[in-house]
C-alpha positions in Angstrom: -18.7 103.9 185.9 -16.7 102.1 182.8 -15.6 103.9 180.3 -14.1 101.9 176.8 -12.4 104.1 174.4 -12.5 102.8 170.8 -11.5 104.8 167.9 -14.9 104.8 165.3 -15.6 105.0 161.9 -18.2 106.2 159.5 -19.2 104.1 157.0 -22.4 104.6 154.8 -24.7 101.1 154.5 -26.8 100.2 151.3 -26.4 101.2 147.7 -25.2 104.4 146.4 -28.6 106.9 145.9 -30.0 108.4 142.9 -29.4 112.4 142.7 -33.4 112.6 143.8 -35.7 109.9 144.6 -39.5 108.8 144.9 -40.2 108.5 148.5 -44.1 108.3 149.7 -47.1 107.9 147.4 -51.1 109.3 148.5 -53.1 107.9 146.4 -55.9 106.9 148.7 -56.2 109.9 150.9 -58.3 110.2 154.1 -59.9 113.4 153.2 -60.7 114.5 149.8 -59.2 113.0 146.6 -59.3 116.3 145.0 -57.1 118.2 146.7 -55.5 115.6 149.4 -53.5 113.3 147.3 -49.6 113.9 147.1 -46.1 112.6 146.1 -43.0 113.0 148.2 -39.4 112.9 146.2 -36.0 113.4 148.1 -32.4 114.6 147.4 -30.1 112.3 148.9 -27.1 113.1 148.1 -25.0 115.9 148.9 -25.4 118.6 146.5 -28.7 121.1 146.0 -30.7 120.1 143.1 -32.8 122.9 140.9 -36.5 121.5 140.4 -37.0 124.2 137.6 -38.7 122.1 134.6 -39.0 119.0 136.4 -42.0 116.9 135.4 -44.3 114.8 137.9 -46.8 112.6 136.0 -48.6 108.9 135.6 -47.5 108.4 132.3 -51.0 109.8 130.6 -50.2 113.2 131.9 -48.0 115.0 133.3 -47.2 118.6 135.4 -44.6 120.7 136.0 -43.6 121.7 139.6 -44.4 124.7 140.5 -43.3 126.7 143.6 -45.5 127.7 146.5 -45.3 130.9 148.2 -41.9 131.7 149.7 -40.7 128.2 148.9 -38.3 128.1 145.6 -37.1 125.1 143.5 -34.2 124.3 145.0 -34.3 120.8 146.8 -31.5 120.9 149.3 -29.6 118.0 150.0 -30.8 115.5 152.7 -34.2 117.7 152.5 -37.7 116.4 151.3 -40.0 118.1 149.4 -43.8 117.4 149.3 -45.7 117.8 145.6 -49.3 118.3 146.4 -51.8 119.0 144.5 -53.1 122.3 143.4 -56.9 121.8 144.5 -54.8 121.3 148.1 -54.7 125.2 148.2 -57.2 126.5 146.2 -59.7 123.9 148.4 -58.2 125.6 151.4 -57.0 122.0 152.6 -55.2 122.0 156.0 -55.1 117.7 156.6 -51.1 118.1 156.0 -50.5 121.4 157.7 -49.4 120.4 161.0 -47.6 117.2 160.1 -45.1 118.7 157.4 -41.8 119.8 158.9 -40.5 123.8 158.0 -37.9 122.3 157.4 -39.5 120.6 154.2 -39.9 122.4 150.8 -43.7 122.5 149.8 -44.0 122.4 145.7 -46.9 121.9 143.6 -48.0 121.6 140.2 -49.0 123.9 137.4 -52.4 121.5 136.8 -55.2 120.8 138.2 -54.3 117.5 139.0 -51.6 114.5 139.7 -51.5 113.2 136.6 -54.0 112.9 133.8 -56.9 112.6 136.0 -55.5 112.2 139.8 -54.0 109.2 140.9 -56.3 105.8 140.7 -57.3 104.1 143.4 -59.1 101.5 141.3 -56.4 100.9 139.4 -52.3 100.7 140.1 -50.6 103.7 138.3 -47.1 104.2 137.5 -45.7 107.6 139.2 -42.9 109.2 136.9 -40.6 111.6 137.9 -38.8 113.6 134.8 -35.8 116.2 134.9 -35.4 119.2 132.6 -33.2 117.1 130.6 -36.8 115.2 130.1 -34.8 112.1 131.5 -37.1 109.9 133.7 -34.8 110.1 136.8 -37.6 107.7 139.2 -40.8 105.3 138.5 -42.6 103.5 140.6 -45.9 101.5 139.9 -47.5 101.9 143.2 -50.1 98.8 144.9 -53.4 98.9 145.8 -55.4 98.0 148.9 -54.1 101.1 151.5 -56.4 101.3 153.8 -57.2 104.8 153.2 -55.3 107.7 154.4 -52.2 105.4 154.2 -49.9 106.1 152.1 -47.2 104.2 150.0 -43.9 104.3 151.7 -40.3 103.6 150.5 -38.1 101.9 153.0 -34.5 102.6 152.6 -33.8 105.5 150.8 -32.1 104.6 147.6 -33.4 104.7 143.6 -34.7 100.7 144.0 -38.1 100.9 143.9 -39.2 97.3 143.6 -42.1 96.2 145.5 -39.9 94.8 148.5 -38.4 98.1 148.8 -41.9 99.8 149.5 -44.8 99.2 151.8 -47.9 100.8 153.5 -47.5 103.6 156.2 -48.2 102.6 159.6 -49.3 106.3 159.9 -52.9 108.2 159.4 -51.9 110.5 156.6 -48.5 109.4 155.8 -45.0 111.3 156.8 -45.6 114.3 154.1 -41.9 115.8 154.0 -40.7 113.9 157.0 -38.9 110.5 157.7 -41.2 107.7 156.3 -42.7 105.1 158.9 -40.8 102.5 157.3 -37.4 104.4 156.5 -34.5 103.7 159.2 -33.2 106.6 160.3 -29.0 107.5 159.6 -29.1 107.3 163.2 -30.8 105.4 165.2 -29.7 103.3 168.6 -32.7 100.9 169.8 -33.0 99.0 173.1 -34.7 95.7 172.0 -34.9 93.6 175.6 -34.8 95.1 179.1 -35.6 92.3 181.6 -35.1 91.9 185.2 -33.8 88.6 186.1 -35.4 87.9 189.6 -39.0 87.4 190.1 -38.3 87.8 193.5 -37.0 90.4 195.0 -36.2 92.0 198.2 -35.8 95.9 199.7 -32.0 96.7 200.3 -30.8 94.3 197.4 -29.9 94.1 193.7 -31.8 93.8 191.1 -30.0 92.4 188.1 -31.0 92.6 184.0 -29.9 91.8 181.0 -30.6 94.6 178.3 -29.8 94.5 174.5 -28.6 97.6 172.2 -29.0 97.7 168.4 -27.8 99.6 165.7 -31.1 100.4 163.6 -29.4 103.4 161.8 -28.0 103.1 158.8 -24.1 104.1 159.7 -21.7 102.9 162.0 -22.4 104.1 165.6 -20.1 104.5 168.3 -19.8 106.7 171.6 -23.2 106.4 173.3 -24.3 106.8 176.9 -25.9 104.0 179.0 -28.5 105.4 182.0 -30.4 102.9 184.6 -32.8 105.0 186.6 -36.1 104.5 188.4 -39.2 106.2 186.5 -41.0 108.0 189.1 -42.8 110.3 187.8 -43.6 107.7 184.7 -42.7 110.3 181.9 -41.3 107.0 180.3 -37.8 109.7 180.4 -34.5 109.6 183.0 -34.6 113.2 184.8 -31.3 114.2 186.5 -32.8 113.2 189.8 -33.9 109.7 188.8 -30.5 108.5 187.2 -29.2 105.3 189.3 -25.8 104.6 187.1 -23.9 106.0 183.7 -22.0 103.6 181.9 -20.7 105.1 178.5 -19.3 103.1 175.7 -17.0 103.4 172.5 -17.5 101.0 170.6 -18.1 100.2 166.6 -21.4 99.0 166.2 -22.7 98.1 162.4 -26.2 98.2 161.2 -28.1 95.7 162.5 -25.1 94.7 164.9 -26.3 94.4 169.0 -24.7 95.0 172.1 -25.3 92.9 175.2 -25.1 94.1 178.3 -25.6 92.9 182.0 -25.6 95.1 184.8 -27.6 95.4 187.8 -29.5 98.0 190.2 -28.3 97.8 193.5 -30.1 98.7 196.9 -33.4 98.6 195.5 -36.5 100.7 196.8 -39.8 99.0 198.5 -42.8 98.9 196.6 -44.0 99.4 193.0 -40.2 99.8 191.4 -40.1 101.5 187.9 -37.0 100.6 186.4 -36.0 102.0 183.9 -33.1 102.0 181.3 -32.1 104.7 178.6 -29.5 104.8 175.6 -28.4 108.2 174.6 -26.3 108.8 171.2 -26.4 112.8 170.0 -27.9 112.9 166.3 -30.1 109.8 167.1 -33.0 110.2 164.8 -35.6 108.3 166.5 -35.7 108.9 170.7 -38.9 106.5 170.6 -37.1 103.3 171.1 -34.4 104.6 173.2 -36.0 104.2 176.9 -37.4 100.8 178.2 -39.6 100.8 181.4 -40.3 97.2 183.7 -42.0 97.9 186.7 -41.7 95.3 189.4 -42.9 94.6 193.0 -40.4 94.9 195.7 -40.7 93.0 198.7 -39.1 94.1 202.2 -39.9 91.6 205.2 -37.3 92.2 207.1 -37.7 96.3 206.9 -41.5 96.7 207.1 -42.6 96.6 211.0 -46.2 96.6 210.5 -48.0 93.9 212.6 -51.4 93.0 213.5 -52.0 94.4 217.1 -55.7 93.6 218.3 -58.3 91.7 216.9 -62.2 92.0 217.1 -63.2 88.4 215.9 -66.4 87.8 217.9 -68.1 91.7 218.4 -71.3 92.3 220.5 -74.6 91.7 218.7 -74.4 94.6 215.7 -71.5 95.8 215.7 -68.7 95.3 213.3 -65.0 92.9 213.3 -62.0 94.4 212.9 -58.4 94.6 213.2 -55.9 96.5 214.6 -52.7 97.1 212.5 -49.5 98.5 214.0 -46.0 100.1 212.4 -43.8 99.7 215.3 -41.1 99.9 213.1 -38.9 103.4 212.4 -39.7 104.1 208.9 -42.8 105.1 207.3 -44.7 102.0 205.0 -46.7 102.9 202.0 -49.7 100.3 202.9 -51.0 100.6 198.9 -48.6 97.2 198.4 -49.8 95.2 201.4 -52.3 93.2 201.9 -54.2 91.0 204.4 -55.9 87.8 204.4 -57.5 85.2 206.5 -57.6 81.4 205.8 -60.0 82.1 203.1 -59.7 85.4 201.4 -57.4 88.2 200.8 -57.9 91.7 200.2 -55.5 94.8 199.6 -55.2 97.8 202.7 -55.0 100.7 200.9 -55.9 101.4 197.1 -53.9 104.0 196.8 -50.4 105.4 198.2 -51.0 105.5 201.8 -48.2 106.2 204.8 -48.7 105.0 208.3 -45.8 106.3 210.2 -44.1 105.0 213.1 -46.1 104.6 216.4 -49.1 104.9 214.2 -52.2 102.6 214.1 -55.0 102.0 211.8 -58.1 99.8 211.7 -59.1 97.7 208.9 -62.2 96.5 208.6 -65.5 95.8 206.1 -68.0 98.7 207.5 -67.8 102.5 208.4 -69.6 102.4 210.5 -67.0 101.0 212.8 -65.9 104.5 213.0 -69.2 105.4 215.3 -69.7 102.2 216.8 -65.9 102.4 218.3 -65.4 105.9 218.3 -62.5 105.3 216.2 -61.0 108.8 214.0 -61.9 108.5 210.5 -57.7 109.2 209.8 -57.2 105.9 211.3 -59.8 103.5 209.6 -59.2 101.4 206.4 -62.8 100.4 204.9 -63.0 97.8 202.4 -66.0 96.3 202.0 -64.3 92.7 201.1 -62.5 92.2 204.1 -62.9 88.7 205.2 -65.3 87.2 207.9 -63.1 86.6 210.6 -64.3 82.8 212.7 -65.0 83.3 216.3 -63.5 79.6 216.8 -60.1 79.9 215.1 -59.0 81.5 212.3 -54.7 82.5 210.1 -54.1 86.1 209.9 -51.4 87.3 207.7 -50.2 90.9 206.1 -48.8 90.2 202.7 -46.3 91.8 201.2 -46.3 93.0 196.9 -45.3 89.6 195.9 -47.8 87.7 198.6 -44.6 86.9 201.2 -45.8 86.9 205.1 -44.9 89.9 206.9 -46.2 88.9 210.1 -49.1 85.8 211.2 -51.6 85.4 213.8 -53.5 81.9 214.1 -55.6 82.3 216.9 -58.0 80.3 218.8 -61.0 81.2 220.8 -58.6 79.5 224.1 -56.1 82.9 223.5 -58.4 84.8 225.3 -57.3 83.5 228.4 -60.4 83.5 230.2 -64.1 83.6 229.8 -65.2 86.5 228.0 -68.5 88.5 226.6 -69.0 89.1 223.3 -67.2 92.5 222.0 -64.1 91.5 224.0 -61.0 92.0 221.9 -57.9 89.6 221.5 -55.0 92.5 222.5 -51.0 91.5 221.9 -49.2 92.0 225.1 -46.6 94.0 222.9 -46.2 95.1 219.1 -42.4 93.1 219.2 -43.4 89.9 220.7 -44.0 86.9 218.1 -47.6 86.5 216.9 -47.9 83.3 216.6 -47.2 82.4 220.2 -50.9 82.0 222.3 -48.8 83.4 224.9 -48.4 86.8 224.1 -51.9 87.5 223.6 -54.9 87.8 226.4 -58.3 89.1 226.3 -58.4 93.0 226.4 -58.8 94.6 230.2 -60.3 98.3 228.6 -63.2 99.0 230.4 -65.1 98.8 226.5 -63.9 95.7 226.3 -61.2 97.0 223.5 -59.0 99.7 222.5 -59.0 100.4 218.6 -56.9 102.4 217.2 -55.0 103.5 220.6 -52.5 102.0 222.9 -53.1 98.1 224.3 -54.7 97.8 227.9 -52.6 95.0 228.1 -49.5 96.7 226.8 -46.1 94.9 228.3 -42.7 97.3 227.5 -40.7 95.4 230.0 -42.0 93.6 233.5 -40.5 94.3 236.5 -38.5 92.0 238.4 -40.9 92.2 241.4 -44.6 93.6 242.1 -44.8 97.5 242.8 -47.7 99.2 244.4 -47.9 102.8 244.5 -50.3 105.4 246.3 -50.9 109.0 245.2 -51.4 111.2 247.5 -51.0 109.3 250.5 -52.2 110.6 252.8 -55.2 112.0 251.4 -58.1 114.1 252.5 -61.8 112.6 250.9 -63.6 115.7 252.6 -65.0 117.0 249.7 -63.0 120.2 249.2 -61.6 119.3 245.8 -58.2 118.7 246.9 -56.7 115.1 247.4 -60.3 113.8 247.7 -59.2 110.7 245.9 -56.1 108.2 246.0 -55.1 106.4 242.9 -53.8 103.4 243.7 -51.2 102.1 240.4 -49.7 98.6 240.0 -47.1 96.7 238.2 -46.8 93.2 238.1 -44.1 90.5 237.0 -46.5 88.8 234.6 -48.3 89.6 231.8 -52.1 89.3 232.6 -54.0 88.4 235.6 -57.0 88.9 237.1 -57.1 91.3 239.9 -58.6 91.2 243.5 -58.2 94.7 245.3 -59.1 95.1 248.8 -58.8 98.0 251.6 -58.1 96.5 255.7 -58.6 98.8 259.1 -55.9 98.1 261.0 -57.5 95.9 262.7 -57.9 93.5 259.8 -61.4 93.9 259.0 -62.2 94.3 254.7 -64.2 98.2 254.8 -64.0 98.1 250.8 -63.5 96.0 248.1 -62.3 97.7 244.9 -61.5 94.8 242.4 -63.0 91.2 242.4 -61.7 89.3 239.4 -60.9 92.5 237.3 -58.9 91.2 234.2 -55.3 93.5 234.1 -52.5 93.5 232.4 -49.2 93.8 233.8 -49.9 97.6 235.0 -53.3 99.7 235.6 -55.0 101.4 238.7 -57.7 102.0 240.6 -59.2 105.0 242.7 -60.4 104.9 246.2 -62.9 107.3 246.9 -62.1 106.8 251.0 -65.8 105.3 251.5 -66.5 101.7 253.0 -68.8 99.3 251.6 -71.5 101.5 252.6 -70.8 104.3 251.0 -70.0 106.2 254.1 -66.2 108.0 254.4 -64.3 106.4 256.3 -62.9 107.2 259.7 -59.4 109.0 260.1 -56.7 106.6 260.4 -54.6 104.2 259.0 -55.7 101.0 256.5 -54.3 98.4 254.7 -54.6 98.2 250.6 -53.9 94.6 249.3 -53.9 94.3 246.0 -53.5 90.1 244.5 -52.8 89.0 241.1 -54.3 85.6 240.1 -54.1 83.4 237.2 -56.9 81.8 235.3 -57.5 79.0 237.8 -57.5 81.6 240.3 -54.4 81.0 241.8 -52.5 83.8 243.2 -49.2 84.8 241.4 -48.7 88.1 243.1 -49.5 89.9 246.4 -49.0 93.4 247.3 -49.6 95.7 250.1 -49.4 99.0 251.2 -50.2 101.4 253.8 -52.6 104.2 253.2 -53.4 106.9 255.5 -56.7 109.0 255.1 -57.2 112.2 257.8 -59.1 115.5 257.3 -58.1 118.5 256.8 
């Protein structure tokens, strides 16, 4: 935090002020003319005024103010006061009720009417104000062409009141006894530009701007605070727990006089990023145009570890595409800023703020009824009904990030299967980490469905070992029927990622009794079961056999061979 410390002044801007001025003109009110028209006057200067035997008029007649229940004639200084009509309470108006300030004295007249007949809205009249003393003290020929309910309103609050000093309201029903529209305030620190410099940018890193400060008070202005936050909870407002950085200057600042300053948000968020910044100064008479909001999109490619994981591209007759999405990363992502596309179209994950955690999945597709064709947990689908028609040939899947940078690609080609395959077979990655883009680390799925949606690869690789491995559980084992050990389950491991597996039990004397796998596409680990029956169905004698298990490629070619003893007896 800087902090500059300036000695400051206070020095009043514009010309010296009349004792009490003219300040707002209805003359064209909303509601109706009888009762609804008024005439605001003001005291600035620094002494009370007494009202008693002042005069308000158009210069054909005129009335004397008169005081309203509780209210007096004293016009204190700094204060408004509102003159409206008598017809305003014997009507029972309310149109100015809630919009006049306690803090504003209400007067009215001891007529009927403003002037000699109300104020014209035909015709431009010339509003007179008149002390005891009968000395016109304020006159002001007001314009037509208000739309109506908009009043006349002077604009800096001194006795000129030519027609540059005044203008119309840029409020329904005026500012009755408050600050006009059009009136600066004393105080009054503006930020006028708040811009991000970066169209791009990135999770973890700065985010510079350039912001301007102006004086649009009327005095000198020094000692304010400077706040960068992020607007969460979009109340356009910094709250304690959204303040990034405090900066607070002393410095003079003059009417109209601006401040630049260049600073810079630093290890920015992911995602939809409100930032905001907020000039504070105690007095300041207008908080409207002290807060500035830009909201930009935050990209994080390197942080976000969501991938595509499995891909339906060429389903069985009926049934639906899809693809499998992935966060193997160790932070939650919000999928509402991501997107996905194919070579032709592009459509958004999630339309609203949506978490996937880590070792989550989720399936994005076009149709619901995925869910019952795949028996896929409605928690874990993402239905939009634009998702793109994926080709059964080849096709470039990407997930986009907020600003349209790739997070992760997959161009595929029917040949990444790896093998010949019926329709409804899914393209699986042999692990979440590995590179998408290389044919390699994808193969045709080995789940008995022909995919696995939503749930773990069948061809899932966390590390090959450096050598086959065969293992048999229980072994011995006892297929007698008795519900203990009946069956042995026979797991591998492989050193390579797919194959295609032959399985085979031997007597000892080298005759095949069973064959358990022909061809069976695997990945690098899986089982089978043997039951303990031959080829016939019958169980097979006591004794001890031979399980071979051989991993071949896709020209059939053998790149492992395992075997294993296997006992079965009866107990």
């Amino acid at each position: 935090m800087r902090v500059l410390s300036i000695l400051v002044g206070l020095t009043i801007w514009g010309g010296a002020p009349a004792q009490v001025i003219l300040t707002e003109v209805m003359f064209d009110p909303a509601g109706p003319e009888a009762s609804d028209e008024f005439v605001e006057i003001y005291n600035p200067g620094s002494e009370p005024v007494d009202l008693s035997g002042w005069q308000i008029g158009d210069g054909a007649g005129f009335d004397f103010l008169a005081e309203t229940p509780g209210s007096g004639l004293i016009l204190q200084a700094q204060q408004y006061a509102i003159i409206l009509d008598s017809d305003y309470f014997a009507d029972s108006s309310t149109t100015y009720n809630a919009l006049i300030p306690p803090e504003a004295l209400i007067l009215s007249i001891d007529g009927t009417t403003l002037g000699s007949a109300g104020l014209s809205n035909s015709t431009a009249e010339v509003v007179m104000l008149i002390n005891a003393a009968q000395d016109t003290v304020q006159r002001y020929l007001y314009s037509l062409g208000n739309t109506p309910g908009y009043s006349d309103e002077k604009i800096e609050l001194n006795e000129d009141n030519s027609p540059a000093n005044w203008g119309d309201s840029r409020r329904l029903h005026g500012t009755p006894g408050a600050r006009n529209t059009l009136t600066r305030p004393v105080f009054d620190l503006a930020i006028t530009r708040f811009e991000l410099l970066s169209a791009t940018l990135a999770a973890g890193g700065n985010a510079p701007f350039e912001a301007v400060v102006k004086n649009s008070g009327r005095v000198v202005i020094g000692d304010f605070r400077w706040e960068t936050f992020y607007d969460w909870n979009h109340n356009h407002w910094p709250d304690e727990d959204e303040i990034q950085d405090i900066t607070l200057f002393s410095a003079f600042l003059q009417p109209d006089d601006s401040l630049e300053i260049a600073e810079e948000f630093s290890n920015i968020p992911f995602g939809e990023v409100p930032f905001g910044a907020a000039v504070r100064f105690n007095n300041d008479g207008d908080s409207s145009n002290n807060v500035m909001v830009r909201s930009a999109l935050v990209d994080n490619p390197a942080g976000v570890g969501l991938v595509i994981n499995e891909i339906m591209f060429q389903p069985a007759t009926g049934l639906a595409e899809w693809v499998e999405l992935y966060n193997h990363g160790g932070e939650a992502i919000n999928l509402r800023y991501l997107f996905f596309a194919d070579a032709r179209d592009t459509v958004s994950i999630s339309a609203g703020d949506d978490l996937i955690e880590p070792g989550e999945f989720i399936v994005l597709g076009g149709d619901s009824a995925i869910a019952g064709q795949y028996a896929i947990a409605p928690e874990r689908l993402r239905i939009n009904s634009r998702f793109p028609t994926l080709n059964n040939d080849f096709d470039d899947l990407r997930l986009l990030g907020p600003t349209f940078i790739t997070y992760d690609r997959v161009n595929y080609a029917q040949d990444w299967y790896g093998r010949e395959v019926e329709p409804g077979t899914s393209l699986e990655k042999l692990n979440p980490a590995f590179n998408g883009q290389i044919k390699q680390n994808w193969a045709a799925s080995a789940a008995p469905g022909g995919s696995t949606p939503g749930k773990e690869n069948s061809l899932l690789i966390t590390a090959l070992p450096a050598q086959g491995q065969l293992e048999i559980v229980p072994n011995p084992f006892s297929p007698d029927g008795d519900g203990r050990e009946d069956f042995a389950a026979i797991h591998f491991q492989l050193p390579v990622e797919t194959a295609f597996i032959n399985l085979r039990i031997f007597d000892t004397r080298g005759r095949m009794i069973r064959r358990l796998a022909d061809g069976e596409p695997a990945g690098s680990r899986g089982q089978f079961v043997w039951d303990g029956k031959d080829e016939q169905g019958r169980i097979a004698r006591i004794g001890a056999y031979i399980c071979l298990l051989e991993g071949l490629n896709a020209e059939r070619q053998v790149r492992a061979g395992l075997k294993k003893a296997i006992i079965l007896v009866k107990k």
